[in-house]
DRENDO-1510 file (C-alpha; in Angstrom, 1 decimal, always signed):
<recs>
REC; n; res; u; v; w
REC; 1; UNK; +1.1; -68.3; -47.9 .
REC; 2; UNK; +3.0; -65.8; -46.4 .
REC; 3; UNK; +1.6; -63.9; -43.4 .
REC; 4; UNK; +2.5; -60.1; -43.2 .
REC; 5; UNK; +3.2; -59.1; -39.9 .
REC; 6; UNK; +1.4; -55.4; -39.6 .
REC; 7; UNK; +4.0; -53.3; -37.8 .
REC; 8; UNK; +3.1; -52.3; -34.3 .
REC; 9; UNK; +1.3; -49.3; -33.6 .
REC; 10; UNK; +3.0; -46.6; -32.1 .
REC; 11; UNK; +1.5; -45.8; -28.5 .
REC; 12; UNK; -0.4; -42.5; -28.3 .
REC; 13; UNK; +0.4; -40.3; -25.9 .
REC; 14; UNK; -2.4; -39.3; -23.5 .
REC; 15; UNK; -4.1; -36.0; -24.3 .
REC; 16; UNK; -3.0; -33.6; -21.5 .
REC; 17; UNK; -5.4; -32.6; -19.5 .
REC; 18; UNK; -8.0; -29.3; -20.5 .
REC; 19; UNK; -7.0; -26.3; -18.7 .
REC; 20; UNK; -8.6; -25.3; -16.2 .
REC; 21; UNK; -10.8; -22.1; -17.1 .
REC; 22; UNK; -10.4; -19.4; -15.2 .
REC; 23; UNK; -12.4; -18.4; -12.1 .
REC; 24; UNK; -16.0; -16.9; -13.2 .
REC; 25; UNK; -16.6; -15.3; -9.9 .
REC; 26; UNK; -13.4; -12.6; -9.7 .
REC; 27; UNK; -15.1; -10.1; -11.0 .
REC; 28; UNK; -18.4; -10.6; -8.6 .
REC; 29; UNK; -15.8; -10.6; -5.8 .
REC; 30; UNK; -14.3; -7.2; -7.3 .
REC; 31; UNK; -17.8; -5.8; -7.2 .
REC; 32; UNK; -19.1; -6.9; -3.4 .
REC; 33; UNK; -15.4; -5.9; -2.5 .
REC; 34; UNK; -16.0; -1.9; -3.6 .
REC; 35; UNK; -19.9; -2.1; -2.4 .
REC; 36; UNK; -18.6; -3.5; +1.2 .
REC; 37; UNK; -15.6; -1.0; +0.9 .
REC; 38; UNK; -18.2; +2.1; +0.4 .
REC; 39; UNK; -20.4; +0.8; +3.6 .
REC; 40; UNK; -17.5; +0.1; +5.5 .
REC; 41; UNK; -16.2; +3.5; +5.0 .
REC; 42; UNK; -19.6; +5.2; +5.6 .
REC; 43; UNK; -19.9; +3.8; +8.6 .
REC; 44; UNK; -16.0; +4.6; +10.0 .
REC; 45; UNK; -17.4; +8.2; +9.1 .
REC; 46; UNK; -20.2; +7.9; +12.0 .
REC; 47; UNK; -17.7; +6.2; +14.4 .
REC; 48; UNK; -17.0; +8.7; +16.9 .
REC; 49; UNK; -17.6; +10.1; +20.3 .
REC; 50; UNK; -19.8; +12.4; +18.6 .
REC; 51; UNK; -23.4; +11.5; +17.5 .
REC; 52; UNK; -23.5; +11.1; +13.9 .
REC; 53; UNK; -25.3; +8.5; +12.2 .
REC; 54; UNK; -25.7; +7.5; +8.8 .
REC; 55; UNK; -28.4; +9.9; +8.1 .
REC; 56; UNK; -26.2; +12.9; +9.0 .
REC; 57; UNK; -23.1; +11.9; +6.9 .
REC; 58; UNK; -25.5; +11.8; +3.7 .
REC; 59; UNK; -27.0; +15.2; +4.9 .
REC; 60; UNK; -23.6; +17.1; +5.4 .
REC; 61; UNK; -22.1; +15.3; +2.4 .
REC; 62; UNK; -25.6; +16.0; +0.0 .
REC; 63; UNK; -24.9; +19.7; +1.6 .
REC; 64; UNK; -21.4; +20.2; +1.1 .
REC; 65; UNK; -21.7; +19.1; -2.5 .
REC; 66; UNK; -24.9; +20.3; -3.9 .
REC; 67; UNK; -25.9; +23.5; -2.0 .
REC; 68; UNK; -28.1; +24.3; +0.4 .
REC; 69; UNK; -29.5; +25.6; +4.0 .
REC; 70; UNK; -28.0; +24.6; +6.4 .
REC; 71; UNK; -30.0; +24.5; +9.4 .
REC; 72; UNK; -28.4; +25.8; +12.9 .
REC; 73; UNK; -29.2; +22.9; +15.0 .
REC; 74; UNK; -27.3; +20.9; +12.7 .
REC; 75; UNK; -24.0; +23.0; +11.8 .
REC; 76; UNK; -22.0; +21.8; +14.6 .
REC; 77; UNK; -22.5; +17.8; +13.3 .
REC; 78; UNK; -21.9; +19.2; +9.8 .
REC; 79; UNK; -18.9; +20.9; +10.6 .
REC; 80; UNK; -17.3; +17.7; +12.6 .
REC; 81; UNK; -18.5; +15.5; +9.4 .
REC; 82; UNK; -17.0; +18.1; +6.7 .
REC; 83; UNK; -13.9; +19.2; +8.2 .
REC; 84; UNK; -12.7; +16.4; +10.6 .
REC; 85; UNK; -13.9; +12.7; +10.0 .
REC; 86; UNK; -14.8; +12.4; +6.5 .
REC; 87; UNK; -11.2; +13.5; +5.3 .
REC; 88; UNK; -9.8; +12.0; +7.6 .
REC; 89; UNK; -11.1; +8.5; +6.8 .
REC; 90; UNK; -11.1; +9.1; +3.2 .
REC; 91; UNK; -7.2; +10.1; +3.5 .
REC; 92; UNK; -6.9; +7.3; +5.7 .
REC; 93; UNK; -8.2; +5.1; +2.3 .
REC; 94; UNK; -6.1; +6.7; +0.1 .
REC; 95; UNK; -3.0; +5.9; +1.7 .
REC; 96; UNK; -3.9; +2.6; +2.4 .
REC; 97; UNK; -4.6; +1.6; -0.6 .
REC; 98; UNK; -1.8; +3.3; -2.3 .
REC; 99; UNK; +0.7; +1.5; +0.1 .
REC; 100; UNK; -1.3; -2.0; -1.0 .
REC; 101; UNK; -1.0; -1.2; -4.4 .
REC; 102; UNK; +3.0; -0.3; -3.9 .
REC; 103; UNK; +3.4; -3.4; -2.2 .
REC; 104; UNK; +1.8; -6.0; -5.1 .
REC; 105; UNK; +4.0; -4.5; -7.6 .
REC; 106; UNK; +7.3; -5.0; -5.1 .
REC; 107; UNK; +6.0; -8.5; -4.7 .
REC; 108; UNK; +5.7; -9.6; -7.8 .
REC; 109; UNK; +8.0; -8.3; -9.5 .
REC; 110; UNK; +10.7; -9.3; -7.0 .
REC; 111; UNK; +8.6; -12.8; -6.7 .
REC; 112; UNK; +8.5; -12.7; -3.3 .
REC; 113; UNK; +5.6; -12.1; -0.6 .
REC; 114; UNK; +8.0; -10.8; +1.9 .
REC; 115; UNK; +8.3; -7.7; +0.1 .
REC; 116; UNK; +6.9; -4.2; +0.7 .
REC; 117; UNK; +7.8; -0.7; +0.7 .
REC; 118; UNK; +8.6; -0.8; +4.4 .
REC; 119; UNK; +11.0; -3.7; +4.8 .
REC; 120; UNK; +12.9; -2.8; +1.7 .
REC; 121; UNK; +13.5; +0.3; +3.4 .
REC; 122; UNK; +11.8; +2.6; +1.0 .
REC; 123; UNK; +9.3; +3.8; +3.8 .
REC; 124; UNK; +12.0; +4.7; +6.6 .
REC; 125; UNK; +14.3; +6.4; +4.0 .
REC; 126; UNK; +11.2; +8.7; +2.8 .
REC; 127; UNK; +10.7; +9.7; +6.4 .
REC; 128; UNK; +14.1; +10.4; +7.1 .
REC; 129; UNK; +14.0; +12.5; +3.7 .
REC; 130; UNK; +11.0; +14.5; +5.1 .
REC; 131; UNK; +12.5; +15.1; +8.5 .
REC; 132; UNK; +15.6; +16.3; +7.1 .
REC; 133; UNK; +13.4; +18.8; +5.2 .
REC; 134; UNK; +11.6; +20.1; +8.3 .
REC; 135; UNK; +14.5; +20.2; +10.2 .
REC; 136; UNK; +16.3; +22.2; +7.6 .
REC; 137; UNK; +13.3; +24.9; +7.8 .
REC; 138; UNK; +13.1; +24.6; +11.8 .
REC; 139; UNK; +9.6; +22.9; +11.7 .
REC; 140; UNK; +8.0; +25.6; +9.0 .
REC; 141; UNK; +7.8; +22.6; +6.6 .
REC; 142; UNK; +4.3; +21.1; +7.5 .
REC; 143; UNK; +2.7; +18.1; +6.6 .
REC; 144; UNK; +2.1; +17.8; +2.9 .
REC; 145; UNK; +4.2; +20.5; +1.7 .
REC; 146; UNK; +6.2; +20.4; -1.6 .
REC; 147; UNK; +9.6; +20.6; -0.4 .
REC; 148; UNK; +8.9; +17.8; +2.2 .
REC; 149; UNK; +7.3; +15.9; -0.3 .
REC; 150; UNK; +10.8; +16.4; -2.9 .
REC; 151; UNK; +12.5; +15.8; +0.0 .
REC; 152; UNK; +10.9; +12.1; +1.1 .
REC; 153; UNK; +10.9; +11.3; -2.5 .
REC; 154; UNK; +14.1; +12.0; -3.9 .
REC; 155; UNK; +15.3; +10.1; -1.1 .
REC; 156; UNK; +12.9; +7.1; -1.6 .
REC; 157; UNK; +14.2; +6.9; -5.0 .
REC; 158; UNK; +18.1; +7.0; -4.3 .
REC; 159; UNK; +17.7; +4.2; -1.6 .
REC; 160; UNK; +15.3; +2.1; -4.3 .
REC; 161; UNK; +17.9; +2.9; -7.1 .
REC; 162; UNK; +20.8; +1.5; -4.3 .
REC; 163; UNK; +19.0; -1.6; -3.1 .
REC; 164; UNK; +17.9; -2.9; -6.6 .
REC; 165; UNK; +21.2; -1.7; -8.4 .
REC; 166; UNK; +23.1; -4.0; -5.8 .
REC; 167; UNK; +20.6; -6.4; -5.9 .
REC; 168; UNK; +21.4; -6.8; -9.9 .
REC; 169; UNK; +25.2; -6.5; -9.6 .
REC; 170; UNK; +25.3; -9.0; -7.1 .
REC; 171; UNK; +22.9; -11.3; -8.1 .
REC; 172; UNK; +21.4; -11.3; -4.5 .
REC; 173; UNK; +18.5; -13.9; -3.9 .
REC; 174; UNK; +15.1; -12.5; -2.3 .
REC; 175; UNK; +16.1; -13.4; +1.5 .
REC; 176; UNK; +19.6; -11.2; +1.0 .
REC; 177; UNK; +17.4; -8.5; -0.3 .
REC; 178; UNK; +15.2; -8.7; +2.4 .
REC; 179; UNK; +18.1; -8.8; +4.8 .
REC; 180; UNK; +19.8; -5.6; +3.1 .
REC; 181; UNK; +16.1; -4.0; +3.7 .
REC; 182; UNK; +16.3; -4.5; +7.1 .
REC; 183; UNK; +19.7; -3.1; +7.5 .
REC; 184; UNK; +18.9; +0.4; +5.6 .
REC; 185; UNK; +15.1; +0.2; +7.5 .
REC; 186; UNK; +17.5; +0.1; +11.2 .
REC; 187; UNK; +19.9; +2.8; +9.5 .
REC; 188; UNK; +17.6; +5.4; +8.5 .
REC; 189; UNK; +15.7; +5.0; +12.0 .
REC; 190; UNK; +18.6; +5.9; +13.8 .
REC; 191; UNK; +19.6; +8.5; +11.1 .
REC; 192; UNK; +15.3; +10.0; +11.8 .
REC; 193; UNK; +16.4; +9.6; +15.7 .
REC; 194; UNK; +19.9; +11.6; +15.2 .
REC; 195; UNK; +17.9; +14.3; +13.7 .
REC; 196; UNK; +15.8; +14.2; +16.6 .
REC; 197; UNK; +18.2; +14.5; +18.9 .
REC; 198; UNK; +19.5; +17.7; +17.6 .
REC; 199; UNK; +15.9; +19.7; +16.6 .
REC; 200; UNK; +14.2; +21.9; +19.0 .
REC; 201; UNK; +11.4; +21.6; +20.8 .
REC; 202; UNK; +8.8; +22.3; +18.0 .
REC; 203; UNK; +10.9; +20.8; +15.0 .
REC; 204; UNK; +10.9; +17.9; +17.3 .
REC; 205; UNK; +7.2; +17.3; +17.8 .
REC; 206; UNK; +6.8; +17.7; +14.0 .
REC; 207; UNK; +9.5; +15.4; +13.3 .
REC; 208; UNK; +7.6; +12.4; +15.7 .
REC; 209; UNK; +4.7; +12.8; +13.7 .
REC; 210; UNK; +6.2; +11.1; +11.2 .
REC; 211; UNK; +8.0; +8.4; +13.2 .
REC; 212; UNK; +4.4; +7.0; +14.5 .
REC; 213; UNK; +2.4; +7.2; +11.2 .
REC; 214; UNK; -1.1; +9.2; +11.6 .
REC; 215; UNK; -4.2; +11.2; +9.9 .
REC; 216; UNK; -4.3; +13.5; +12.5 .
REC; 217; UNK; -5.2; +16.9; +11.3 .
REC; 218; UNK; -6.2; +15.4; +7.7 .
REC; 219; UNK; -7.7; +18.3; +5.6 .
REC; 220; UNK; -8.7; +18.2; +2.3 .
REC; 221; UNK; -6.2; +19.1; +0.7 .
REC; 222; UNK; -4.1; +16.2; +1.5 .
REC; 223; UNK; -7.1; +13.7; +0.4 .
REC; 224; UNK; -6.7; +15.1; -2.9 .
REC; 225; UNK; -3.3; +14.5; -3.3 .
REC; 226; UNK; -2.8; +10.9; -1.8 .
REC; 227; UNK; -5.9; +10.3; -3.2 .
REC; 228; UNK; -4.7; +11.2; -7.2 .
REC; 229; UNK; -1.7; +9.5; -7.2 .
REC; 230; UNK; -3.3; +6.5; -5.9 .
REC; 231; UNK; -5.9; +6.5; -8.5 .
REC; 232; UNK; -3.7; +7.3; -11.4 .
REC; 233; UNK; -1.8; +4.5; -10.2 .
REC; 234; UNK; -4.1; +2.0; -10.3 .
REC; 235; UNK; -5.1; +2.4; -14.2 .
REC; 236; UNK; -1.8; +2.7; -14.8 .
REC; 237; UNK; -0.7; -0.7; -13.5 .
REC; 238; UNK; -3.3; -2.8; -14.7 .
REC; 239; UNK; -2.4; -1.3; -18.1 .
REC; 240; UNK; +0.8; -3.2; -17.4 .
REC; 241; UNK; -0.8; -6.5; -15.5 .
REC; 242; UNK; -0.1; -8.7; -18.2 .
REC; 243; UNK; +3.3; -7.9; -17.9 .
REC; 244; UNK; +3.5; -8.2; -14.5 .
REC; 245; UNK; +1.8; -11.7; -14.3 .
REC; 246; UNK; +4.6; -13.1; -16.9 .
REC; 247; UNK; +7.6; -11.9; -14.6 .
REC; 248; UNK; +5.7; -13.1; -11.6 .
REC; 249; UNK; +4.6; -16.4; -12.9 .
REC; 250; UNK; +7.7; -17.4; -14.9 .
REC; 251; UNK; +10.5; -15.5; -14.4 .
REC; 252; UNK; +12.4; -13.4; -16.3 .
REC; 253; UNK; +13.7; -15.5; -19.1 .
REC; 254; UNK; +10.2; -16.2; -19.9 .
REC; 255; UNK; +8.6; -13.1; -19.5 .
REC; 256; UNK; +11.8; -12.0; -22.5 .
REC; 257; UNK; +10.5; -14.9; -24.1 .
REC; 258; UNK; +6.9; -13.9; -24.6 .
REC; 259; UNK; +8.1; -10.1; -25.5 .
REC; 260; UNK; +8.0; -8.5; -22.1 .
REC; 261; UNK; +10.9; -5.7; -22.0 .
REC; 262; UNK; +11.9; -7.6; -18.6 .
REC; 263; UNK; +14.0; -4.4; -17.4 .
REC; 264; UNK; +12.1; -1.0; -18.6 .
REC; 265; UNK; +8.8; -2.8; -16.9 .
REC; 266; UNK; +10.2; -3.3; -13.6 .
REC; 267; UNK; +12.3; -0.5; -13.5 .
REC; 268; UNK; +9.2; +2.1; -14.2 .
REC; 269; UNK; +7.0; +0.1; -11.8 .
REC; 270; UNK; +8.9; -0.1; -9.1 .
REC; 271; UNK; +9.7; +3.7; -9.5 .
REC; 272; UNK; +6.1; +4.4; -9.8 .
REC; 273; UNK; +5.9; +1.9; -6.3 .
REC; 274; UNK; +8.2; +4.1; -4.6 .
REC; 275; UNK; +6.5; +7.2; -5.5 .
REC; 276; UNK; +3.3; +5.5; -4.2 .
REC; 277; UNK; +5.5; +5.3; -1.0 .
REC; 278; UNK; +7.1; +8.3; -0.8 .
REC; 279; UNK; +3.7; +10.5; -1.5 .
REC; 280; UNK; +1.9; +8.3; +1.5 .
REC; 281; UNK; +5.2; +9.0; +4.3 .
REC; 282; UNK; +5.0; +12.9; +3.2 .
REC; 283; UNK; +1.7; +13.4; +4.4 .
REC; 284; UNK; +0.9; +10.3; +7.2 .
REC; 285; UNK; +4.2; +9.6; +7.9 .
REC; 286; UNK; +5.5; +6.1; +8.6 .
REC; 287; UNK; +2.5; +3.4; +8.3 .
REC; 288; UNK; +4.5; -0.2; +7.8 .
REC; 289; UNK; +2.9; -3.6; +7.1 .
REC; 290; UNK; -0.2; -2.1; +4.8 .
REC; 291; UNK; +1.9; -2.7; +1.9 .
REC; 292; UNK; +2.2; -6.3; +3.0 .
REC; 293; UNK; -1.1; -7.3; +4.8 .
REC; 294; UNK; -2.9; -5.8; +2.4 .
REC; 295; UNK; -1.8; -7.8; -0.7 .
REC; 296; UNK; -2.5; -10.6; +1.5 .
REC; 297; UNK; -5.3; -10.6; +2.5 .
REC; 298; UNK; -6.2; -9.6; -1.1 .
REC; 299; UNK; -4.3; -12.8; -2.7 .
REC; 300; UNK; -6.2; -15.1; -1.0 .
REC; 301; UNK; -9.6; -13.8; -1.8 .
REC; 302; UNK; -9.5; -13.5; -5.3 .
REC; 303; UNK; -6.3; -15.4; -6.5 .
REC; 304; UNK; -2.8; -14.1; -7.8 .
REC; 305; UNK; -3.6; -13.1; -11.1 .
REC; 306; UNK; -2.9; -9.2; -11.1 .
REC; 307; UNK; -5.8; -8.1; -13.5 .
REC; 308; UNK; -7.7; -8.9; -10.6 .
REC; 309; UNK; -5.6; -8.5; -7.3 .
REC; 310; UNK; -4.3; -4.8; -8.1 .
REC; 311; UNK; -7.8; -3.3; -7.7 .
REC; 312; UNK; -8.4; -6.0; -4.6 .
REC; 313; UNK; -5.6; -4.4; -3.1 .
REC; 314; UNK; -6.5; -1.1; -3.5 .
REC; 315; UNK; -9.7; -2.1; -1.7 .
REC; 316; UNK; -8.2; -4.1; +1.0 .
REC; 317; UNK; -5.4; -1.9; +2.1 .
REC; 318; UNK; -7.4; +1.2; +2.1 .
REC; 319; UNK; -10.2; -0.8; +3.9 .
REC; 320; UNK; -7.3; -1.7; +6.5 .
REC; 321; UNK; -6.3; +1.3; +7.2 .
REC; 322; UNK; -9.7; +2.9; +7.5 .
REC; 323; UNK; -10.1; +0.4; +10.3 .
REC; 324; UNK; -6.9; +0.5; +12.2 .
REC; 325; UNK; -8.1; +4.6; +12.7 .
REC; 326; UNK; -11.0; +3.6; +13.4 .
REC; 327; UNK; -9.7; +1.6; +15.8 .
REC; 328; UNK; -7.4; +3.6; +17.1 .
REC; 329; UNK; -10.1; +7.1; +17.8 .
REC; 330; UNK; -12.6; +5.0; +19.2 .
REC; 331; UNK; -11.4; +2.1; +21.2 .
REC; 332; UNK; -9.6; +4.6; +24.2 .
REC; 333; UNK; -11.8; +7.6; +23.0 .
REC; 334; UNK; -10.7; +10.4; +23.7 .
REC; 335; UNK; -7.1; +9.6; +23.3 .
REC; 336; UNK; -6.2; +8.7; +19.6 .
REC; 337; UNK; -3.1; +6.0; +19.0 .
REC; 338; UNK; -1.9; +6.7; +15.5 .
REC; 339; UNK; -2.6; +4.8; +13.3 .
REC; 340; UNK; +0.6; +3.8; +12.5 .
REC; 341; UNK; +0.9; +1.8; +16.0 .
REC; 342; UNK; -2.5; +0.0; +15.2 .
REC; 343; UNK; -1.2; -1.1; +12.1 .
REC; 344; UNK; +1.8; -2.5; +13.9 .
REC; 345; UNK; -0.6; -5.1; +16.1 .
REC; 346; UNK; -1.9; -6.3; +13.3 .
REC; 347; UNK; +0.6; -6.2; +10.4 .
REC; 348; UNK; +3.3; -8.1; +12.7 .
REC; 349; UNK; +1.9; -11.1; +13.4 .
REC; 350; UNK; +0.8; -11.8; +10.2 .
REC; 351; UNK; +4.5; -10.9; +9.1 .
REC; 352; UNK; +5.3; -13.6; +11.4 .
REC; 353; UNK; +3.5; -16.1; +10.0 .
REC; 354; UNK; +4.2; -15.7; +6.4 .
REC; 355; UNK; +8.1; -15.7; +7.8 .
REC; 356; UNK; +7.0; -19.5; +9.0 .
REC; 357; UNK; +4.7; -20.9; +6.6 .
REC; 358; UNK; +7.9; -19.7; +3.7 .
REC; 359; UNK; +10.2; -21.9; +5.9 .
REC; 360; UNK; +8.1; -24.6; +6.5 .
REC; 361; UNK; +7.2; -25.0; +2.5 .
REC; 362; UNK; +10.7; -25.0; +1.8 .
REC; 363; UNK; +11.9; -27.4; +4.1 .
</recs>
């Protein structure tokens, strides 16, 4: 009797794990975000050394909007409301959140959480682009106007097509990039401060606007400016998040790999970035760190994946900013620090500390 020996069975590989499915509560976070954002900036609105409560911002606002009388008792709060706070909070919003946006684009799709507008030098070189412009007209060139705006842009846009472009050729890692941002951010300071030292006395003052960052003397006008671009922005880059999350999460060879045109989606978003920048700088001046806090603080309170964190940002940078002028009116009322210098305080520790915990992981 002859035994058959039953050939041994090969050994099955365990099943790999289910993934793990994706966070339910991002879009509940997305929602409370934009309600706490609305409150928040509602009650900037009534912060003031003027008595204005919440009452009064929904009468001026229900006034200026649908009609009606306005009673004389109350035209002096109106007028404050209409023509001083509320655009100057809501252009405060607008530029923060279009710097936040600017910023989560730069960071991921340089994979990097270093990055911003400012210390890739994108913010400095608009601002030296804009002072060149008023300088040129001897101060006639105010805040918001088209040829400073050309000015701050075109110049945004060479220095982004410079740093990137030798950032390809040479194959440069994030840190180098970094480091080359801080070399053109020190330049085109002490290019602003030459043309400083040259301007008169009135081109001068106009020119130090922009050095310190501020909403000062925000009218309406400029709300609706900063405030379009940043909301055509933000449609336009979640149309584009998918892509984004493939070169952020795997690189470029991947993102190829799973049909992303690698190079026509970073170029156009980071152009669209620097525009973000440039627009901002032309009316509020230099405001750095919002581009970097802002993504942030948005990362870790609803995750990396962009579908979720470009709108976050939006919310947390302008939030930030809203706050920081806020700040800044109220806290040595009547003086006002610009905003810009607010920012600083808070933007550079946290800098800091993203500097450190990226060294310690690495180590």
């Amino acid at each position: 009797m002859t035994l058959t020996q039953t050939p041994p069975r090969e050994a099955v590989p365990d099943a790999p794990p289910p993934a793990r499915p994706a966070w339910r509560g991002r879009p509940a976070v997305l929602w409370a975000g934009t309600v706490l954002a609305v409150l928040v900036t509602g009650w900037c609105v009534t912060a003031g050394t003027a008595d204005a409560g919440p009452a009064d911002v929904w009468q001026a606002v229900r006034l200026a909007v649908f009609g009606g009388v306005l009673r004389e008792d109350f035209a002096q709060t109106y007028s404050i409301i209409i023509n001083l706070r509320l655009p100057r909070v809501l252009l405060a919003f607008a530029a923060g959140a279009a710097l936040s946006l600017a910023g989560v684009v730069m960071q991921g799709l340089l994979r990097n959480p270093l990055v911003s507008p400012f210390t890739l030098g994108v913010s400095p070189a608009a601002a030296f682009g804009a002072a060149l412009a008023i300088l040129l007209t001897g101060g006639s060139a105010g805040s918001g106007s088209w040829l400073v705006i050309g000015s701050a842009l075109g110049t945004a846009l060479a220095v982004s097509a410079v740093v990137l472009g030798l950032a390809s050729a040479k194959a440069m890692s994030a840190a180098t990039l970094l480091l080359l941002g801080i070399a053109l951010t020190q330049l085109f300071e002490a290019m602003t401060a030459a043309l400083q030292f040259v301007a008169d006395e009135n081109t001068l003052q106009a020119i130090v606007r922009w050095t310190f960052g501020s909403v000062n003397d925000a009218g309406w006008q400029d709300v609706t400016v900063v405030g379009a671009f940043a909301l055509a922005a933000l449609p336009l880059l979640l149309w584009y998040s998918r892509d984004l999350n493939a070169i952020a999460f795997a690189g470029d060879d991947a993102a190829k790999s799973l049909g992303v045109n690698v190079t026509a989606v970073r170029v156009g978003l980071i152009v669209v970035s620097v525009v973000l920048a440039a627009v901002v700088v032309s009316f509020c001046g230099v405001i750095g760190f919002v581009g970097l806090v802002g993504p942030h603080i948005a990362r870790l309170a609803i995750g990396a994946d962009h579908r979720y964190l470009l709108p976050f940002s939006f919310l947390t940078g302008g939030l930030l900013l809203v706050i920081a002028d806020t700040v800044g009116r109220t806290v040595l009322a009547p003086s006002v620090i610009p905003v810009g210098i607010v920012v600083a305080f808070i933007g550079a520790p946290v800098f800091i500390n993203l500097i450190l915990t990226r060294r310690g992981a690495a180590q």
